[in-house]
C-alpha positions in Angstrom: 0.0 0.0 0.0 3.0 2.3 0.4 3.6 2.2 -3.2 -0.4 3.4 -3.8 -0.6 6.6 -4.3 -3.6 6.8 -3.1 -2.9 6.2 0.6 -1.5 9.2 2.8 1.9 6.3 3.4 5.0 6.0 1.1 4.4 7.4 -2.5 1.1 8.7 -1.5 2.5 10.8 1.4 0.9 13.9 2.3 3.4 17.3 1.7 4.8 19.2 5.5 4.0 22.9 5.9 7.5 23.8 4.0 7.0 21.0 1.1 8.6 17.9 1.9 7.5 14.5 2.8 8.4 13.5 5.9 7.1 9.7 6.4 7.0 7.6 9.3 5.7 3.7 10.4 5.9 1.1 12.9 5.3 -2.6 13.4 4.8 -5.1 16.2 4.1 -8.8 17.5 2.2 -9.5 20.1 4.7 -12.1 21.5 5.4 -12.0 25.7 8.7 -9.8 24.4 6.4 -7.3 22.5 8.9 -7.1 19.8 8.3 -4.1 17.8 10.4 -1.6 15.1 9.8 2.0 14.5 10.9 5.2 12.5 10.1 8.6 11.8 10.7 12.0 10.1 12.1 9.9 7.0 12.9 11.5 3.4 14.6 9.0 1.5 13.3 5.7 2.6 11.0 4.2 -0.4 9.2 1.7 2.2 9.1 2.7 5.9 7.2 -0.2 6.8 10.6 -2.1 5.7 12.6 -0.3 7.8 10.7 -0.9 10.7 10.5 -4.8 10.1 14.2 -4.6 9.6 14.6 -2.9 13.6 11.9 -5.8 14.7 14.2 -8.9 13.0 17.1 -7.0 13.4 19.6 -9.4 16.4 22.1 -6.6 16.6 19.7 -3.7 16.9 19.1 -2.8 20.8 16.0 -0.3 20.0 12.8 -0.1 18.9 12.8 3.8 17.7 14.9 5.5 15.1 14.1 8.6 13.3 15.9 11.2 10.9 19.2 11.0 9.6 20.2 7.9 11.7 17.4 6.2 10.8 17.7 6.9 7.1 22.0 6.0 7.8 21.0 2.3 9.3 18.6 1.4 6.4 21.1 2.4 3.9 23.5 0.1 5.9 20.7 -2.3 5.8 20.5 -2.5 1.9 16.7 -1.6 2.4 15.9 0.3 -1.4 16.6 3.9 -0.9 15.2 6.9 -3.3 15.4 10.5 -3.6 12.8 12.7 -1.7 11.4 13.6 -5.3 10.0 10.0 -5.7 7.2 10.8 -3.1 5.6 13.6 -5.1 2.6 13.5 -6.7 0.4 16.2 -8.3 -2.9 15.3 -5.7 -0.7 15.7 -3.2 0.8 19.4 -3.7 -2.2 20.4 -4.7 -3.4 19.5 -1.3 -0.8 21.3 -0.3 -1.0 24.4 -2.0 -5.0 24.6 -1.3 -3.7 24.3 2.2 -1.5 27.0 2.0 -4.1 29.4 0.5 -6.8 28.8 2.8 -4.5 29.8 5.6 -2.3 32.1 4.7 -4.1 34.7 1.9 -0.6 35.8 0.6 0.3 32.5 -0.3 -2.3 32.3 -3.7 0.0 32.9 -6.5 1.5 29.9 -5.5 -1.2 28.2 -7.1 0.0 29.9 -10.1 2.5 27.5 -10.0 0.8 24.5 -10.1 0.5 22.8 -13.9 -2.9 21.9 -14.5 -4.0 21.0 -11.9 -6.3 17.6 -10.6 -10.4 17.8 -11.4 -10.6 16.1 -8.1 -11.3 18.4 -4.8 -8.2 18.5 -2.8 -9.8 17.0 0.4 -11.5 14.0 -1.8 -11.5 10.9 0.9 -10.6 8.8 -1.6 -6.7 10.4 -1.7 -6.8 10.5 2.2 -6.0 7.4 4.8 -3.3 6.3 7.3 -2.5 2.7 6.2 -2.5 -0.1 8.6 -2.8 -3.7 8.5 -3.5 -6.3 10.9 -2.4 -10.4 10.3 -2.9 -13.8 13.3 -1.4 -16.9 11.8 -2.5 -20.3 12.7 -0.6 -20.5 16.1 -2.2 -17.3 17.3 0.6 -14.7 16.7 -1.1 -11.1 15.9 1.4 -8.8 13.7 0.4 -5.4 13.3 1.9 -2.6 11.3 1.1 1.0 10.7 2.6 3.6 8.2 1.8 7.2 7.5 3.0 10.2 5.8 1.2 12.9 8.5 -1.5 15.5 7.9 -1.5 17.4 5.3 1.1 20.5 6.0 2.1 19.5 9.2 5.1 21.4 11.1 8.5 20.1 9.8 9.3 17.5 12.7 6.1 16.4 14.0 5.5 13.1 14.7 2.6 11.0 14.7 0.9 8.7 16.6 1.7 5.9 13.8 5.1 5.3 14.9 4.1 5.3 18.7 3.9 1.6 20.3 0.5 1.8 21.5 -0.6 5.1 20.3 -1.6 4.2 16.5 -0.3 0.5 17.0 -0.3 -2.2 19.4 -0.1 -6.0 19.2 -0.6 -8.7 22.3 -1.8 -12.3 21.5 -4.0 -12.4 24.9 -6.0 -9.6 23.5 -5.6 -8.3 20.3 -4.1 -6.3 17.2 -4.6 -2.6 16.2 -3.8 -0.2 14.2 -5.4 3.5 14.1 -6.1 6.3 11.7 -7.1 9.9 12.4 -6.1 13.0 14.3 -3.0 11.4 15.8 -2.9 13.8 18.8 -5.7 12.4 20.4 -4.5 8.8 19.7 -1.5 10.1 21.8 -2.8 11.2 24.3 -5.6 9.0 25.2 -3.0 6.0 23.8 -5.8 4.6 21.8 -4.3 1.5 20.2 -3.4 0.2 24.0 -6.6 1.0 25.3 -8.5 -1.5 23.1 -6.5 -4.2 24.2 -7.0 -2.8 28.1 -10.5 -2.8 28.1 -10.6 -6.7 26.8 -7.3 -7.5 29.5 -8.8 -6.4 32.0 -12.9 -5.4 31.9 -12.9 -8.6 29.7 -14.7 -7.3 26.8 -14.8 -8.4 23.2 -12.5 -7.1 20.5 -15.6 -5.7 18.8 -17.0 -4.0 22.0 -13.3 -2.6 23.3 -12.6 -1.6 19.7 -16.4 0.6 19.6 -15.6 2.2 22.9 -12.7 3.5 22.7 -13.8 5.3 19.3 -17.2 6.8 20.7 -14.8 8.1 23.9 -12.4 9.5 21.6 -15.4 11.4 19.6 -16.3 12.9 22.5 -13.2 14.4 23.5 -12.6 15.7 20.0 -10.9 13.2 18.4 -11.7 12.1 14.7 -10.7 8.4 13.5 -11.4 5.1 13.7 -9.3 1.3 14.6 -9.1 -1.8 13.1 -8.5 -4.2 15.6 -8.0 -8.3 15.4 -8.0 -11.0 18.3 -6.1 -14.5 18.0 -9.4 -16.2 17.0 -9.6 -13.9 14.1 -12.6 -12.0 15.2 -12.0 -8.5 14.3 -13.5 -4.8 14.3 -13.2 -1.9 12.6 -15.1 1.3 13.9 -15.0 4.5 13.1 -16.6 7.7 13.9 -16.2 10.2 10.7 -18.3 9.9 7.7 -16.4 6.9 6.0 -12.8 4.6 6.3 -11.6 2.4 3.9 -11.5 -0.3 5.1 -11.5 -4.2 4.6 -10.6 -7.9 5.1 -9.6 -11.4 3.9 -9.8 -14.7 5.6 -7.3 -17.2 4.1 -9.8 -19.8 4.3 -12.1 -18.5 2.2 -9.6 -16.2 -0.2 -12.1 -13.6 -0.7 -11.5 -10.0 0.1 -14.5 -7.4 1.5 -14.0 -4.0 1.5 -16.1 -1.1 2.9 -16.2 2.4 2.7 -18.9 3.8 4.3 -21.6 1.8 6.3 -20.4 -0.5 9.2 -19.5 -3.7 7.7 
């Protein structure tokens, strides 16, 4: 999905406030060791998602969290496929951008002028938009979860996101469950969303489905826009929301059949 360009994660990344792509992802097992690899504020990494599996499998590697320069040093060390930042533009994308620009700051419009063309399609069009995350539990019960992002759209240079945050935007634990988030990453900060789906079924012994529908109606009514997909070991999963629409599906390898949803609840 991080070479779609039609996910906010890889190519499809969103632009920063001063034009750049800064990307950023993270992955995890739900294990007793609660392996997991992250990285953030990355410009030259064509797959973050790699770079986090490479932390997780990686024996020599004593962390979980690299970001910037060092992080972009060790994949390169890694052999991971490296790219220049120019790879991750795409016209939806500065257009977003540039519409961003002019509805906030009024002396910013001839920028526009700039643009070639431009896209038919309205800048904010959901179906450009989304936080990518994906959530697998093989035959023995071992959930993986992994989460990559390129931000909102013109972000401050340097933020980072919930997505690279162990259970922020993901978490994995084979007692409880997977999940991965999408949405206004603040709030999954500071109310550690991902975490909190697998607390309420730890330890108020609720489903995945009824944890996972909680925490997004609590985080709707302290502001926060978004939604979860979350996954037990016996497969059972949810995926709530609690804007207008997120993509959204699933597969079950026994069947070999993918659903996918957009709007209504599945």
């Amino acid at each position: 999905m991080e070479d779609c360009p039609f996910f906010n994660a890889g190519k499809g990344s969103v632009f920063t406030l001063s034009g750049k792509n800064e990307l950023e992802a993270s992955i995890m097992l739900g294990i007793d060791s609660h392996t997991a690899g992250a990285c953030t504020l990355l410009h030259t990494v064509k797959n973050p998602i790699t770079l986090a599996k490479t932390l997780l499998q990686d024996p020599e590697n004593p962390h979980v969290f690299l970001g910037g320069i060092e992080a972009e040093k060790y994949a390169k060390s890694k052999g991971l496929e490296m790219v220049d930042p120019a790879y991750f533009w795409t016209k939806q994308r500065w257009k977003q951008h540039l519409d961003g620009l002019e509805k906030k700051k009024p002396e910013n419009l001839k920028m526009l002028n700039n643009l070639d063309g431009g896209d038919s399609r309205d800048a904010d069009d959901p179906i450009s938009m989304g936080t990518v995350g994906a959530i697998a539990v093989d035959i023995n019960g071992i959930i993986s979860t992994a989460t990559s992002t390129g931000g909102f759209n013109n972000k401050k240079d340097g933020r980072i996101g919930d997505t690279p945050l162990i259970a922020c935007g993901t978490w994995a634990d084979n007692e409880t469950c997977g999940v991965s988030g999408t949405g206004n990453g603040e709030f999954f900060i500071r109310h550690g969303v991902a975490h909190d789906v697998a607390a309420r079924m730890k330890y108020l012994k609720e489903s995945v489905q009824d944890a996972a529908s909680t925490v997004v109606k609590n985080l709707k009514k302290v502001g926060g826009d978004g939604g979860v997909i979350a996954l037990d070991k016996y497969g059972i999963f949810a995926m709530p929301f609690n804007t207008d629409g997120m993509f959204r599906g699933y597969i079950r390898v026994s069947e070999g059949v993918p659903y996918a949803y957009i709007f209504n609840e599945q």
